[in-house]
DRENDO-1510 file (C-alpha; in Angstrom, 1 decimal, always signed):
<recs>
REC; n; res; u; v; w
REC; 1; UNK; +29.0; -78.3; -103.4 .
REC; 2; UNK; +31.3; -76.3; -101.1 .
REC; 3; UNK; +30.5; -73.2; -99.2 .
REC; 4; UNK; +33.3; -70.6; -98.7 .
REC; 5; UNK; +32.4; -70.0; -95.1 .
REC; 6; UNK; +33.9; -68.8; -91.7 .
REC; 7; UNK; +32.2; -71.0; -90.2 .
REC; 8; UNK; +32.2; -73.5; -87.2 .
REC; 9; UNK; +31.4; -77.6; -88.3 .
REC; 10; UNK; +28.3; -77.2; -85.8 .
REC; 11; UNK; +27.0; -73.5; -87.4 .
REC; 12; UNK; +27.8; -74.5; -90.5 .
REC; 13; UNK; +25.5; -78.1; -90.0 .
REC; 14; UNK; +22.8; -76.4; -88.2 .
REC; 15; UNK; +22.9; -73.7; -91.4 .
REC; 16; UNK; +22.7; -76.7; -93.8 .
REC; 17; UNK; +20.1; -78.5; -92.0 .
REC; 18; UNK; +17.7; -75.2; -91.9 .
REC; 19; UNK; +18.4; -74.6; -95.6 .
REC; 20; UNK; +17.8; -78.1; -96.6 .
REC; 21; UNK; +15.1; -78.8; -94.6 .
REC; 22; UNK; +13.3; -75.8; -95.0 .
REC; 23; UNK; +14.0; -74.6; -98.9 .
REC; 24; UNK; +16.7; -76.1; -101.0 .
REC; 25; UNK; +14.9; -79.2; -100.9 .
REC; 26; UNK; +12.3; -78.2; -103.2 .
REC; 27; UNK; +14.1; -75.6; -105.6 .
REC; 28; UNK; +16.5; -75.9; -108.0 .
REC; 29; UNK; +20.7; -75.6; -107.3 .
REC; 30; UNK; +20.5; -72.0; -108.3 .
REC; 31; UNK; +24.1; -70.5; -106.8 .
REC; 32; UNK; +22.2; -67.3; -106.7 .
REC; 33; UNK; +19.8; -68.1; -104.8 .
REC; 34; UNK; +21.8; -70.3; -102.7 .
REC; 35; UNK; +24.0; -67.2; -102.1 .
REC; 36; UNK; +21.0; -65.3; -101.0 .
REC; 37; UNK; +19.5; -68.1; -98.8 .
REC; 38; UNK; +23.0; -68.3; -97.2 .
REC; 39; UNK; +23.1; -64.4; -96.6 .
REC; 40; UNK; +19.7; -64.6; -95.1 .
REC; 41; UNK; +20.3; -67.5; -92.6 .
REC; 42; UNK; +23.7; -66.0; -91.7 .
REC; 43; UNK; +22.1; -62.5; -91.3 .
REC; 44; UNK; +19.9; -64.5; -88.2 .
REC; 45; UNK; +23.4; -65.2; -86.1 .
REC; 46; UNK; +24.8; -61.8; -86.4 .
</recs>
C-alpha cells in the first residue's frame, strides 16, 4: 500500500511505526480510516 505523502523516509517510518504499532494492527485495511489515522498522526507534527 502506498501513501501519497510529502514526507521525509524517517517521518514517514516513524508515522508508520506509530500507526502500526499502535492501531492498524488490530483493524481492518479500511482506506478511510487509514486516511483519517494519517490526518491525525500528521496533525501531531504540524
Amino acid at each position: 500500500m502506498y501513501f501519497l505523502f510529502p514526507l521525509s523516509p524517517l517521518t514517514f517510518s516513524h508515522l508508520l511505526q506509530k500507526c502500526f504499532l499502535q492501531e492498524v494492527y488490530c483493524l481492518n485495511w479500511d482506506n478511510r480510516y487509514l486516511s483519517l489515522t494519517i490526518s491525525h498522526l500528521m496533525s501531531q507534527y504540524n
